[in-house]
Backbone as JSON Lines, residues from 0, in Angstrom:
{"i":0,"aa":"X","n":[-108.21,-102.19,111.93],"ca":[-108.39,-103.11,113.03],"c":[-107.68,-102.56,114.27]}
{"i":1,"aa":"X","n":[-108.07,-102.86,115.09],"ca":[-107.71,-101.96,116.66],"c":[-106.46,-103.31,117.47]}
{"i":2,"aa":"X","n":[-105.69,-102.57,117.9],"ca":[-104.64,-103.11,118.47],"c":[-105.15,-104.01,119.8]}
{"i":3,"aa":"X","n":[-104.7,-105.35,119.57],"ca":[-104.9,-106.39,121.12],"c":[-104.19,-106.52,121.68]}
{"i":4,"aa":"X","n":[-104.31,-107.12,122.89],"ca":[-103.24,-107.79,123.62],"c":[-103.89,-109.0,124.19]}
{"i":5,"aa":"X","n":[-103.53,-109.9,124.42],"ca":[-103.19,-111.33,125.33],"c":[-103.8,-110.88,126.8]}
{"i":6,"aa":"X","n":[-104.43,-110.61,127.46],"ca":[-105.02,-111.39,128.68],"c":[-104.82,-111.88,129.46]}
{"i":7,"aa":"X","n":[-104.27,-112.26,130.27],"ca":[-104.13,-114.18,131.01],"c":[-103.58,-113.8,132.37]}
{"i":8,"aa":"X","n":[-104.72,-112.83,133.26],"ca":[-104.18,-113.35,134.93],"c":[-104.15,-113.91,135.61]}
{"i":9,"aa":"X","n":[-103.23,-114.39,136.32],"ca":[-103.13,-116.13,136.92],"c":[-104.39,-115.94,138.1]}
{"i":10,"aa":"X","n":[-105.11,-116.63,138.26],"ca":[-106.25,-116.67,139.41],"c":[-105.93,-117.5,140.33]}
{"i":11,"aa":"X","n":[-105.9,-116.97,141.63],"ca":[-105.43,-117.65,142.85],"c":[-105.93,-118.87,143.15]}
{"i":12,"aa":"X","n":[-105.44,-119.55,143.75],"ca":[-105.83,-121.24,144.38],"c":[-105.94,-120.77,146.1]}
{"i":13,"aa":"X","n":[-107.13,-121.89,146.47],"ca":[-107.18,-121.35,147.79],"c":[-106.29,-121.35,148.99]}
{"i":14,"aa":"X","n":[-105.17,-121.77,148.46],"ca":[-103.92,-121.76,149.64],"c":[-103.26,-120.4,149.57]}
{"i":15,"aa":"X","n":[-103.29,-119.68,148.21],"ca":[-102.75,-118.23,148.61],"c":[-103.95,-117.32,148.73]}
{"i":16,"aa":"X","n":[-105.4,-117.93,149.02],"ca":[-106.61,-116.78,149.39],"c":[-106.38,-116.88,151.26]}
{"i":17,"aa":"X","n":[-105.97,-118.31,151.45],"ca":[-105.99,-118.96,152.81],"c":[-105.02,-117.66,153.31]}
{"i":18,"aa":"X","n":[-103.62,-117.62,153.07],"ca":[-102.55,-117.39,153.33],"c":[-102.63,-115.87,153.1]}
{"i":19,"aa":"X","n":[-103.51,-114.78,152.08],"ca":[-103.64,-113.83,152.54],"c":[-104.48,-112.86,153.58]}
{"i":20,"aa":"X","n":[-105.28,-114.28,153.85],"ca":[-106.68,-114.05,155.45],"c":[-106.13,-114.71,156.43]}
{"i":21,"aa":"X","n":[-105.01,-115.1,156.59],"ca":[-104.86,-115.42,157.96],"c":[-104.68,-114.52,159.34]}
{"i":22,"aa":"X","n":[-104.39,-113.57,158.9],"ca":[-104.6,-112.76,160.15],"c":[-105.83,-111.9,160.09]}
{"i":23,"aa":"X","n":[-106.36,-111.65,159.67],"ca":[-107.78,-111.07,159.05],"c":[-108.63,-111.68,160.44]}
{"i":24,"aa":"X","n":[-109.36,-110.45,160.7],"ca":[-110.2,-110.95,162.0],"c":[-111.36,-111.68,161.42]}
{"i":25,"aa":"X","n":[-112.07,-112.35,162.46],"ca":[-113.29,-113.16,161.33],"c":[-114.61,-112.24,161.41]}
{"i":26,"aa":"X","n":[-114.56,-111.59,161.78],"ca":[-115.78,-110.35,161.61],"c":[-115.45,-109.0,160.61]}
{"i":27,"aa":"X","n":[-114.37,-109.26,159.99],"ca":[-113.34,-108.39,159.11],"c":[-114.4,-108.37,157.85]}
{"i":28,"aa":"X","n":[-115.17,-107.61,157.0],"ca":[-115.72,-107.5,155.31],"c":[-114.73,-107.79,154.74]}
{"i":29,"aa":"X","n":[-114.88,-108.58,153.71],"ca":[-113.69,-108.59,152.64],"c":[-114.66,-107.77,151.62]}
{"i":30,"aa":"X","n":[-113.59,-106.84,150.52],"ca":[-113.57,-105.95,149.76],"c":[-113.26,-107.15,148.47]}
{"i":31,"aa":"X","n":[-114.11,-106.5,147.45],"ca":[-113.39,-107.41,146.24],"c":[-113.05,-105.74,145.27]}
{"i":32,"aa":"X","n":[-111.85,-105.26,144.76],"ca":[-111.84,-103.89,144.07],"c":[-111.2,-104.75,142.49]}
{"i":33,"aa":"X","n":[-112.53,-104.15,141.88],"ca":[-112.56,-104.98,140.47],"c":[-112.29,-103.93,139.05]}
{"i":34,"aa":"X","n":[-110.95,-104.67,138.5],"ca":[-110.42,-103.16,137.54],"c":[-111.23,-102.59,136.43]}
{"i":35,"aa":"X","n":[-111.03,-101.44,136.29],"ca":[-112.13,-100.78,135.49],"c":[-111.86,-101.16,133.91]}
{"i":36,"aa":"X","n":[-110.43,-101.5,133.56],"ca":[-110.48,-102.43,132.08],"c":[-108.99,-103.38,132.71]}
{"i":37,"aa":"X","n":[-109.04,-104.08,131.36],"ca":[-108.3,-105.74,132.07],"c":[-107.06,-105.45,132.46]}
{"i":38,"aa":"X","n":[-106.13,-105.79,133.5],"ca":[-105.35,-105.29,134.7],"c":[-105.12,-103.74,134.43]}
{"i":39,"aa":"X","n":[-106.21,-103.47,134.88],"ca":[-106.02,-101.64,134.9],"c":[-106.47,-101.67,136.82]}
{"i":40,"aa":"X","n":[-105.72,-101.8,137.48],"ca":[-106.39,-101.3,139.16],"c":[-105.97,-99.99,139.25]}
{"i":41,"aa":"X","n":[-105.69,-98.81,138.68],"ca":[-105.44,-97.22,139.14],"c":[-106.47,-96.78,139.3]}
{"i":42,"aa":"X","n":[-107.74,-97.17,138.86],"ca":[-109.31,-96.9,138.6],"c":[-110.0,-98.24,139.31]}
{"i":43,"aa":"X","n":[-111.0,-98.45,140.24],"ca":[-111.63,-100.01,140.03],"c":[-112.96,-99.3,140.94]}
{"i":44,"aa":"X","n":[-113.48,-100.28,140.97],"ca":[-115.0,-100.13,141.44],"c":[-115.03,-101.38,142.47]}
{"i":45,"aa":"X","n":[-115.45,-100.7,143.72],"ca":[-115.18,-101.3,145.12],"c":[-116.69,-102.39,145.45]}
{"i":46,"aa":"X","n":[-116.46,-103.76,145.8],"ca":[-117.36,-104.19,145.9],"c":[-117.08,-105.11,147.01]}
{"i":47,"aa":"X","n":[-118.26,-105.77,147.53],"ca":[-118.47,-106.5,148.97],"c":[-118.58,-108.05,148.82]}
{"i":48,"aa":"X","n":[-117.86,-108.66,149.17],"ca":[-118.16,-110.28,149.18],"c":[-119.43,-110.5,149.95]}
{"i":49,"aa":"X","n":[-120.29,-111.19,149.36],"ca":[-121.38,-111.68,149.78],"c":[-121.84,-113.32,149.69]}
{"i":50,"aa":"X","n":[-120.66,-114.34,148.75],"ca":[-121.46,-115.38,148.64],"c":[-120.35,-116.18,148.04]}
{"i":51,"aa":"X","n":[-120.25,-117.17,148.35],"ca":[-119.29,-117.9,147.61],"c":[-120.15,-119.5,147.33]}
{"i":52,"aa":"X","n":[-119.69,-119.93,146.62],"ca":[-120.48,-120.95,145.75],"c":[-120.28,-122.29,144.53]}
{"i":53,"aa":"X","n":[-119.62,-123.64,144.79],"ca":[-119.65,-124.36,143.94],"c":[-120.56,-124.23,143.08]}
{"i":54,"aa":"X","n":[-120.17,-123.83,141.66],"ca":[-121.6,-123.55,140.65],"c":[-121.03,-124.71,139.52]}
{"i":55,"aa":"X","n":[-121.88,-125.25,139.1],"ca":[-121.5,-126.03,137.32],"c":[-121.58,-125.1,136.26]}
{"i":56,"aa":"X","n":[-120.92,-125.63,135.84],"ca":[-120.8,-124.68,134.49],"c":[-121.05,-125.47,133.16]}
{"i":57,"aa":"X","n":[-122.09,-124.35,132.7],"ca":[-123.46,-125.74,132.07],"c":[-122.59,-125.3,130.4]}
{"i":58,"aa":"X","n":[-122.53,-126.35,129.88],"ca":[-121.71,-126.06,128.12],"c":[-122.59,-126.45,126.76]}
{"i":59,"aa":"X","n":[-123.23,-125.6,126.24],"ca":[-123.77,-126.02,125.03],"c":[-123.49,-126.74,123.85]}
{"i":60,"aa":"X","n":[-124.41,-127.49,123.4],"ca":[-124.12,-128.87,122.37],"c":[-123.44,-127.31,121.71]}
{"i":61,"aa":"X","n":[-122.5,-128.15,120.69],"ca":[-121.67,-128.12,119.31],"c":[-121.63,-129.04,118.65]}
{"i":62,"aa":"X","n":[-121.26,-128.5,117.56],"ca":[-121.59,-129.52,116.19],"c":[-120.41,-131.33,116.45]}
{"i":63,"aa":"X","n":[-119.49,-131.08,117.13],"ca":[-118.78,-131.83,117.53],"c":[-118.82,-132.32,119.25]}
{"i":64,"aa":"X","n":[-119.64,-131.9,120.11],"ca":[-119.85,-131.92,121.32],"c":[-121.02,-132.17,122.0]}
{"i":65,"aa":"X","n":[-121.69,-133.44,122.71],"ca":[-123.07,-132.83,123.23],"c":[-122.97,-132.04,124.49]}
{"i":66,"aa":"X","n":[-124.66,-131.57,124.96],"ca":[-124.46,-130.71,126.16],"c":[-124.17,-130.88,127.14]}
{"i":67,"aa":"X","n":[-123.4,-130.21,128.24],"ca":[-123.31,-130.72,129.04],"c":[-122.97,-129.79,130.48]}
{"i":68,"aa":"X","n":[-123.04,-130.29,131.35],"ca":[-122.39,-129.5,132.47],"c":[-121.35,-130.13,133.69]}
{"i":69,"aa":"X","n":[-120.67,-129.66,134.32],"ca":[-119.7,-130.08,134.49],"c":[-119.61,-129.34,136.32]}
{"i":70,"aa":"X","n":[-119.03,-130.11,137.26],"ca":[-118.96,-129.65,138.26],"c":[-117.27,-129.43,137.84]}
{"i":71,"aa":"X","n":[-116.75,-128.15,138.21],"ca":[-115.24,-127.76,138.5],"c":[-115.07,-127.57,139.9]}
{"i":72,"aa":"X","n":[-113.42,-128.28,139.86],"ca":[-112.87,-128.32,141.27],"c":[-112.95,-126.66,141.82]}
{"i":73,"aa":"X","n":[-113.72,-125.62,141.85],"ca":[-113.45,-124.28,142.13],"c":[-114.59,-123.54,142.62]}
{"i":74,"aa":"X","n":[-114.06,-122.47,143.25],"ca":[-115.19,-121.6,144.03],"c":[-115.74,-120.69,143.26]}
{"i":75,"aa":"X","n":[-116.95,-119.82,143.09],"ca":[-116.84,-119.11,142.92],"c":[-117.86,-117.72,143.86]}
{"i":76,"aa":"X","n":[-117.15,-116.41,143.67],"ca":[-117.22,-115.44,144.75],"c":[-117.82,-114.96,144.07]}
{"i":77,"aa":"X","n":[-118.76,-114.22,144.83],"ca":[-120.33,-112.86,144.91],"c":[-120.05,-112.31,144.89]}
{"i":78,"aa":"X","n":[-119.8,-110.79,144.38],"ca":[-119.77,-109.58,145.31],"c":[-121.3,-108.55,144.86]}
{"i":79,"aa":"X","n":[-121.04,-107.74,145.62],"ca":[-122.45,-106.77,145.87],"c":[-121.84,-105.49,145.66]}
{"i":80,"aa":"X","n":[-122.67,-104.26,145.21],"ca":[-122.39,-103.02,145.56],"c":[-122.23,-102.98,147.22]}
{"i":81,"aa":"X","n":[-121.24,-101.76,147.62],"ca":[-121.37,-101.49,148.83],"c":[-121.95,-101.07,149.89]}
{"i":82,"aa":"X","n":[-122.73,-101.05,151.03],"ca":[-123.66,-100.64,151.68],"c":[-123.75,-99.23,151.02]}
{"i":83,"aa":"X","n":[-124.79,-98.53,151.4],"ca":[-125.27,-97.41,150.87],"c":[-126.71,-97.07,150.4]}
{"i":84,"aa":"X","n":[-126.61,-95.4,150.36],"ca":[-127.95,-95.22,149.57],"c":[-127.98,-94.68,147.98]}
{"i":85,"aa":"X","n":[-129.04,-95.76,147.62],"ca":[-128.7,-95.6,145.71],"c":[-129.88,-94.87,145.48]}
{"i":86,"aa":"X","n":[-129.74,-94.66,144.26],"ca":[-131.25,-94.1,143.41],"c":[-132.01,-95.29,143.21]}
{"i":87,"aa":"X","n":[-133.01,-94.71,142.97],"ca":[-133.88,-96.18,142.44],"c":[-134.04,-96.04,141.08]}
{"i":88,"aa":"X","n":[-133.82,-97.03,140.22],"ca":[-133.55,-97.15,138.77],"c":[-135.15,-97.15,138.07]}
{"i":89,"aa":"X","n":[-135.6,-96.96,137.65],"ca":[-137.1,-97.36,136.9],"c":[-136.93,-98.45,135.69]}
């Protein structure tokens, strides 16, 4: 069996997203750089905010639960590859 570890990075609330854009011009891209395995950032793959979005988050019946979905108090963010020219995939 292969060695684990525990997980668990605290995810920001929007008073410290507020508080790290405040001087940020408003025509400024925000960058989202997303780690290449779980808190590994020495490596990450650079991506573009494009969309942010109250989404529900829909939960399937269980044997003890029916279905359901649920609006959460939270945002959630888009990102895109970065401008550029790609291959075209077939």
């Amino acid at each position: 069996m292969a060695d684990t570890f525990d997980h668990a990075p605290q995810a920001w609330n929007a008073a410290q997203l507020r508080k790290a854009i405040k001087d940020l011009l408003d025509d400024a891209p925000i960058r989202i750089g997303v780690a290449e395995d779980p808190g590994n950032f020495d490596s990450y793959a650079t991506y573009v905010l494009v969309d942010a979005e109250h989404v529900e988050n829909w939960c399937p019946a269980t044997s003890n639960k029916p279905e359901r979905t649920e609006a959460e108090k939270a945002l959630t963010l888009f990102a895109d590859w970065t401008a550029g020219r790609y291959e075209l995939l077939d």
